[in-house]
Backbone as CSV, one residue per row, in Angstrom:
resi,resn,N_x,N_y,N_z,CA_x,CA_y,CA_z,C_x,C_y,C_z
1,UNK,0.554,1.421,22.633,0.970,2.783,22.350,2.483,2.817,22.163
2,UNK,2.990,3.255,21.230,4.537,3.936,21.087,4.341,5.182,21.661
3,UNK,6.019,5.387,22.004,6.661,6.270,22.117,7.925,6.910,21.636
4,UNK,7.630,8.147,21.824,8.976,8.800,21.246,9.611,9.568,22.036
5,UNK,10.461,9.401,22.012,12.088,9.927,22.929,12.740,10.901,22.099
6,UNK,12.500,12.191,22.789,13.787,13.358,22.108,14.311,13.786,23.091
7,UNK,15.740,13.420,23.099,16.964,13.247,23.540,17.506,14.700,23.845
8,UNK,17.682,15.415,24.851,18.107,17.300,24.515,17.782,17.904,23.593
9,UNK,16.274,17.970,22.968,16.143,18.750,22.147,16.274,19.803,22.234
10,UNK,16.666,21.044,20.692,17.014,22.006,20.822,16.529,22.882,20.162
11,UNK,15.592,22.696,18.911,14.777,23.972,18.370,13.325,23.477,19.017
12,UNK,12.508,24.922,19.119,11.229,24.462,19.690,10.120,24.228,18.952
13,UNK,10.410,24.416,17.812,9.745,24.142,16.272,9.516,22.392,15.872
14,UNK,11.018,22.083,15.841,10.804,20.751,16.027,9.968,20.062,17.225
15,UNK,9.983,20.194,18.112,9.510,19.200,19.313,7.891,20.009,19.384
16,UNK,7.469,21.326,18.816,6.340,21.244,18.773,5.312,20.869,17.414
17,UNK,6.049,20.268,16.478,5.745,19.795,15.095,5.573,18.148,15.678
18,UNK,6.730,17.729,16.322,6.908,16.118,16.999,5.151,16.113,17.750
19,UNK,5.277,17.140,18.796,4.445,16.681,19.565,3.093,16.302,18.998
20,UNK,2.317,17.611,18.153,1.088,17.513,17.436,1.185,16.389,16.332
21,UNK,2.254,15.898,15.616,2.096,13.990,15.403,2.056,13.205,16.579
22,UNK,2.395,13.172,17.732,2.091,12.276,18.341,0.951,12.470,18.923
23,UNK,0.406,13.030,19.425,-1.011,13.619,19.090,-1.743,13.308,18.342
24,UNK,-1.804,13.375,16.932,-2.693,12.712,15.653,-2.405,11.142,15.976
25,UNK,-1.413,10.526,16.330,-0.935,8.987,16.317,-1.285,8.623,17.636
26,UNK,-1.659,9.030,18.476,-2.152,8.383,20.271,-0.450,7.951,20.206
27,UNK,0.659,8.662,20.594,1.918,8.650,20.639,2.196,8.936,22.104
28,UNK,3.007,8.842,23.190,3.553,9.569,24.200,4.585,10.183,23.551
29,UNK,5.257,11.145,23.803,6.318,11.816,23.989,6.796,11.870,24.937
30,UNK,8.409,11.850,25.035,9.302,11.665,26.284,10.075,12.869,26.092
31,UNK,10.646,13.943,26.504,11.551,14.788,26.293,12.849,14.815,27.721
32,UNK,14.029,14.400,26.996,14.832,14.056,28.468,16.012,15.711,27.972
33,UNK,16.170,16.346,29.605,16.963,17.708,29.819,18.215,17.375,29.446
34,UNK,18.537,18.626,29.614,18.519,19.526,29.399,17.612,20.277,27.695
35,UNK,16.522,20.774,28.293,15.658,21.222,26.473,16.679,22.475,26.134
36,UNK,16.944,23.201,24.538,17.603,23.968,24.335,15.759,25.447,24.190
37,UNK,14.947,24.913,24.930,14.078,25.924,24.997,13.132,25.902,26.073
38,UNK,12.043,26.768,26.730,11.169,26.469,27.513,9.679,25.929,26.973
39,UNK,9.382,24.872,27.571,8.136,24.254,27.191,7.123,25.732,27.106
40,UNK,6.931,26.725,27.798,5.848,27.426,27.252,6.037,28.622,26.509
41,UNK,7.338,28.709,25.585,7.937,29.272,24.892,6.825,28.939,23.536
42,UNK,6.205,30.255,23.040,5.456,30.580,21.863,5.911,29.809,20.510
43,UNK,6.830,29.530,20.046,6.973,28.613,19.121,6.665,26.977,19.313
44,UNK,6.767,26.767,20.347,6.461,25.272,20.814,4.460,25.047,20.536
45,UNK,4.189,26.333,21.055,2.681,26.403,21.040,2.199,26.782,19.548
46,UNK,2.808,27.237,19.038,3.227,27.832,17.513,2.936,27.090,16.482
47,UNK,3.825,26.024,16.671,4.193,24.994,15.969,3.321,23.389,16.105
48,UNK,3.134,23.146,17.481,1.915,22.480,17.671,0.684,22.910,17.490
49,UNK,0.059,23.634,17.433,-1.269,24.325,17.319,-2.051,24.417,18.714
50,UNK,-3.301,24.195,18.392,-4.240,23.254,19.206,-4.216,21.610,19.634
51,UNK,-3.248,21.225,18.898,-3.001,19.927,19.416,-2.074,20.003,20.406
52,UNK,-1.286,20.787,21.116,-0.347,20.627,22.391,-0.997,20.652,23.665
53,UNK,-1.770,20.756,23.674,-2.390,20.784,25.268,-3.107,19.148,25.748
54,UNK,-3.093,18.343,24.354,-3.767,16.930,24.271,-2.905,16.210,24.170
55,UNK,-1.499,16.415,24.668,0.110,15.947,24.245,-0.051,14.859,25.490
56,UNK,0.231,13.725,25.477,0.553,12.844,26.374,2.035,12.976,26.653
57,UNK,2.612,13.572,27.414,3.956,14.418,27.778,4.752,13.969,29.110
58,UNK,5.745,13.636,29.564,6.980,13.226,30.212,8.154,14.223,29.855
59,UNK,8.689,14.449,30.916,9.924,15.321,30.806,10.775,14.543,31.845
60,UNK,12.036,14.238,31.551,13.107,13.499,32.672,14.190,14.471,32.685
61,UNK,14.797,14.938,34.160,15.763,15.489,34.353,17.092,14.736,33.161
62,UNK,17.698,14.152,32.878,18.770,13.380,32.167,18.253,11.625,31.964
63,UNK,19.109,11.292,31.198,18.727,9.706,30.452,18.617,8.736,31.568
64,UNK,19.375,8.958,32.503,18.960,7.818,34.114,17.736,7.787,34.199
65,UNK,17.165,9.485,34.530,15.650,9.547,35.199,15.212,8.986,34.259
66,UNK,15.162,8.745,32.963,14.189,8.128,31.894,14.111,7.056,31.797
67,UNK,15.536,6.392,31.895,15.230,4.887,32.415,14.931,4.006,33.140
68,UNK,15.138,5.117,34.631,14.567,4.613,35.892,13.055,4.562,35.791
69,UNK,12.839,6.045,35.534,10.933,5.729,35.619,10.116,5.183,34.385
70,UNK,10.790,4.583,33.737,10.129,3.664,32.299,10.445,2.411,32.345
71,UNK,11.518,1.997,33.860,11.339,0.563,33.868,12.478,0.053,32.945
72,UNK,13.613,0.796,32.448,14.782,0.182,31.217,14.262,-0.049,30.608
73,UNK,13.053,0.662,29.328,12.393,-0.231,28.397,13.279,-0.756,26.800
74,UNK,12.373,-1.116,26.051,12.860,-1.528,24.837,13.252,-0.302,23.916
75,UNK,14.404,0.401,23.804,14.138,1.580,23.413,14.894,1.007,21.675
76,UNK,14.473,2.118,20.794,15.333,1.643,19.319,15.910,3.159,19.346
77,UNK,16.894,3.060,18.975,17.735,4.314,18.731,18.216,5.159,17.572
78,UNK,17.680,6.047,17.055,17.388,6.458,15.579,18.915,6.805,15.534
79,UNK,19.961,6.907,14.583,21.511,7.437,14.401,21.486,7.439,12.925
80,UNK,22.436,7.975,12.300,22.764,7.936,11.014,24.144,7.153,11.016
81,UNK,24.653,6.898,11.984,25.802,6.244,12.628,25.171,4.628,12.471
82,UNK,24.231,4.204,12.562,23.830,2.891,12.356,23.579,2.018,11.568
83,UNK,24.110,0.824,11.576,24.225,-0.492,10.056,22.848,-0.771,10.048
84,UNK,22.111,-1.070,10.880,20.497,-1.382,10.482,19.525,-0.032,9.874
85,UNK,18.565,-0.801,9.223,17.879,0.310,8.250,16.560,0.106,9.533
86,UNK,15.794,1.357,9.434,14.825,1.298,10.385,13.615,0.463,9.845
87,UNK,13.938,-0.050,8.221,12.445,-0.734,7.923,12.860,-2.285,8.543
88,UNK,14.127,-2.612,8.875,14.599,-3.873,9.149,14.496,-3.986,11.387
89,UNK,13.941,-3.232,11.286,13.236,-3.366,13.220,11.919,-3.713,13.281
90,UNK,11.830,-4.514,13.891,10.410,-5.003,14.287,9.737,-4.380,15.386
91,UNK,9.115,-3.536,15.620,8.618,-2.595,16.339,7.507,-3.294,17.153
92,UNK,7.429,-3.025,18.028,6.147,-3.246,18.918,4.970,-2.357,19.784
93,UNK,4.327,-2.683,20.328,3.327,-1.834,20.612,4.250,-1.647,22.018
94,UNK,4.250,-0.236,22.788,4.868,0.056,24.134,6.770,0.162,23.678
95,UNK,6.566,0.196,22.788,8.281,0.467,22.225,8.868,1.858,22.616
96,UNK,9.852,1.986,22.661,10.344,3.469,22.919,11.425,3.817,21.782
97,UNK,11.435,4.838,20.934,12.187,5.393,19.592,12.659,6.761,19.986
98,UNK,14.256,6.512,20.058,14.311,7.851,20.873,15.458,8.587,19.377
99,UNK,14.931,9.912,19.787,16.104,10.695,18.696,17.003,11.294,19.108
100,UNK,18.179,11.858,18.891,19.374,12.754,19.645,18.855,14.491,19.428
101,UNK,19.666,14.906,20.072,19.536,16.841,19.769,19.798,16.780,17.962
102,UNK,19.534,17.968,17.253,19.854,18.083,16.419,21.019,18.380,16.188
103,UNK,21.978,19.000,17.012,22.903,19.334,16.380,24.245,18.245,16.029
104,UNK,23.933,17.228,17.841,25.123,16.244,17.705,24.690,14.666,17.200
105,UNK,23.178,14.439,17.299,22.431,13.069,17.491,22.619,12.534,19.062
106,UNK,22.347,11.553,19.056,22.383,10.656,20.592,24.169,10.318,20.900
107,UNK,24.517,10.669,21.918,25.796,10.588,22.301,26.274,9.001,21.969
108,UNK,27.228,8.715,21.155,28.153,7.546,21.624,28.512,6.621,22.347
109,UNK,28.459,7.143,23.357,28.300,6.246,25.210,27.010,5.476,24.797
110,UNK,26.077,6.412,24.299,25.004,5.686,24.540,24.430,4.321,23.552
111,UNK,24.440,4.570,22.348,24.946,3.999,21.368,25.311,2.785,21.172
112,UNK,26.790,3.273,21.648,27.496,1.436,21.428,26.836,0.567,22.672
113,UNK,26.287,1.254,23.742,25.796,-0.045,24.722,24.123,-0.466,24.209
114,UNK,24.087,0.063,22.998,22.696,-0.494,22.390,22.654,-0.781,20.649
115,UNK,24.166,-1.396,20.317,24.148,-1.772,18.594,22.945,-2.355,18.292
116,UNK,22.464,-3.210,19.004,21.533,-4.065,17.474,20.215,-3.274,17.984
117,UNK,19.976,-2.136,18.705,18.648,-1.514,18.590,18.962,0.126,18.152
118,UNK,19.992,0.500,17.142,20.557,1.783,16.391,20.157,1.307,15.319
119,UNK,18.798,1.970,14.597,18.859,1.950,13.281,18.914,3.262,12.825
120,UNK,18.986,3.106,10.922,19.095,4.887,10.700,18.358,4.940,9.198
121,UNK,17.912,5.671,8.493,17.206,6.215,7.994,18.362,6.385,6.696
122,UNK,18.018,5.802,5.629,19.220,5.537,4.374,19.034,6.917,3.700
123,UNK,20.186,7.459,3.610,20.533,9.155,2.827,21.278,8.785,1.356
124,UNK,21.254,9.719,0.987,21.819,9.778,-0.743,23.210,10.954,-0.277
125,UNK,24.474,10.041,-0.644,25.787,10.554,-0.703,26.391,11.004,0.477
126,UNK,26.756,12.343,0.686,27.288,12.344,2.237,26.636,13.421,3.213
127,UNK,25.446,13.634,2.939,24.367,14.194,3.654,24.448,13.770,4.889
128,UNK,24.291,14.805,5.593,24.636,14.629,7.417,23.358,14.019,7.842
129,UNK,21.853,14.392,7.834,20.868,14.037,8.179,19.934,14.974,7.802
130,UNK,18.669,14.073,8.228,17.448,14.677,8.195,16.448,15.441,8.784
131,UNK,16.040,16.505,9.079,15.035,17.372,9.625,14.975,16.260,11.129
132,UNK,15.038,16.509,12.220,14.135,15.763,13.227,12.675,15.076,13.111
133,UNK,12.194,16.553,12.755,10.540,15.785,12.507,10.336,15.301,11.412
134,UNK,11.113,15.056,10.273,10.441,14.179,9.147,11.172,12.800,9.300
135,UNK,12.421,12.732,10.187,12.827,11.751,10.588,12.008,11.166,11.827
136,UNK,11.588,11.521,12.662,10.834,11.368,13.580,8.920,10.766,12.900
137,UNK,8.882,11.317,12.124,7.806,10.392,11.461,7.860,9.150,10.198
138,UNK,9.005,9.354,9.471,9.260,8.490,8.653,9.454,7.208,9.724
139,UNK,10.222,7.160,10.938,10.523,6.041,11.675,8.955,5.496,12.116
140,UNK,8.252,6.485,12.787,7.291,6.628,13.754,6.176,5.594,12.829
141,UNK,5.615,6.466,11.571,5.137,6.091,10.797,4.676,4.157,10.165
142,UNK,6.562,3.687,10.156,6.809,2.487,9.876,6.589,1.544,10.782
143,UNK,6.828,2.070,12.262,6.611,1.488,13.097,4.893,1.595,13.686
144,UNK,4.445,2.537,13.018,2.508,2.136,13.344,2.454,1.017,12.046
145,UNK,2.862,1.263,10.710,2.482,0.381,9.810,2.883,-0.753,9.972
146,UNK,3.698,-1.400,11.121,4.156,-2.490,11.224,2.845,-3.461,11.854
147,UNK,2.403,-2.246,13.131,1.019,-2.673,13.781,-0.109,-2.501,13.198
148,UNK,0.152,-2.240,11.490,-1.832,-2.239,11.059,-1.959,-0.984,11.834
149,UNK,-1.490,0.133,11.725,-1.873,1.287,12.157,-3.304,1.075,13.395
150,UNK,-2.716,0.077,14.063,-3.888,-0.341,15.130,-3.912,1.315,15.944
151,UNK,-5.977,1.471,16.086,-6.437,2.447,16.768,-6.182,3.917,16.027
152,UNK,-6.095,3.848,14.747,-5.646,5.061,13.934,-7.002,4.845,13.043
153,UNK,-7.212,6.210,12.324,-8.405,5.923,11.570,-7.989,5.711,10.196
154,UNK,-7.917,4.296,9.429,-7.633,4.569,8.169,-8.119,5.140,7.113
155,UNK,-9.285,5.977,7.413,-10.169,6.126,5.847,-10.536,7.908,6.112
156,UNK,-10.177,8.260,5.653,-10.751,9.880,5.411,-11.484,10.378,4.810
157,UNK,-12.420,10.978,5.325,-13.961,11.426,4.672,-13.262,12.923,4.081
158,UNK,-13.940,13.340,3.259,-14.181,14.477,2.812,-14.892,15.514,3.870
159,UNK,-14.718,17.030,3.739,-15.707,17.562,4.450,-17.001,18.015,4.010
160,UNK,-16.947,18.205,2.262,-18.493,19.134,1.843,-19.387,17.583,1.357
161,UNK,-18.405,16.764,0.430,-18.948,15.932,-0.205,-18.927,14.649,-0.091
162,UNK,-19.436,13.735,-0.622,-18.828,12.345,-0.443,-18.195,11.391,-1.296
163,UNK,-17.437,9.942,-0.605,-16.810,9.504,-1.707,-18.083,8.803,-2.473
């Protein structure tokens, strides 16, 4: 199983769009505090649907508690600040992919004590970044396709008719 790490998130739109993909993907979600909303705040439920209540979910007071109770794992660190491209990480199963708040990304401090696991997501000209959640699945995404989308269903039926 992967996971995903959002770092102080701050709209509740995003992290309830995040959650219901990780949800469709057998994903954990990690959300480390301060959130810029309350988990049972109507847009979170809004925005996830019916898939938020099937959320495999963690909340850590700040980035210590997250590393303490996950054991220091292998985390990759999404930045636009970063020389590696995220198709150039080799992802593993039990990996941790964490994203920053939207407004600032993942703090600096944190960052430079993890260069060769900051990759970033290649933009056209001087575009600041990308949506959270389409960045949050473009990474997510690459990193199931790395594993053969192991335990995902690859083939989609129709509902009236057949192929």
């Amino acid at each position: 199983m992967l996971n995903i790490v959002l770092y102080e998130p701050e709209i509740p739109y995003n992290t309830g769009n995040i959650g219901r993909t990780c949800v469709a993907t057998n994903t954990k979600l990690h959300l480390i505090k301060p959130l810029g909303f309350s988990l049972d705040q109507k847009e979170i439920k809004r925005a996830g649907l019916d898939y938020w209540p099937k959320l495999n979910l963690s909340v850590y007071e700040n980035y210590e508690d997250f590393l303490e109770k996950n054991n220091h794992p292998k985390v990759w660190l999404a930045t636009t600040k970063a020389h590696k491209i995220y198709t150039d990480a080799v992802f593993e199963d039990g990996d941790y992919i964490m994203f920053g708040p939207e407004s600032r990304g993942i703090p600096e401090e944190i960052l430079v004590e993890h260069e060769p696991e900051c990759i970033r997501i290649p933009m056209y000209g001087e575009e600041r970044s990308i949506n959270l959640c389409n960045s949050v699945s473009i990474v997510l995404f690459e990193a199931l396709r790395q594993g053969d989308f192991a335990g995902l269903n690859k083939y989609g039926e129709l509902h009236r008719l057949h192929w």
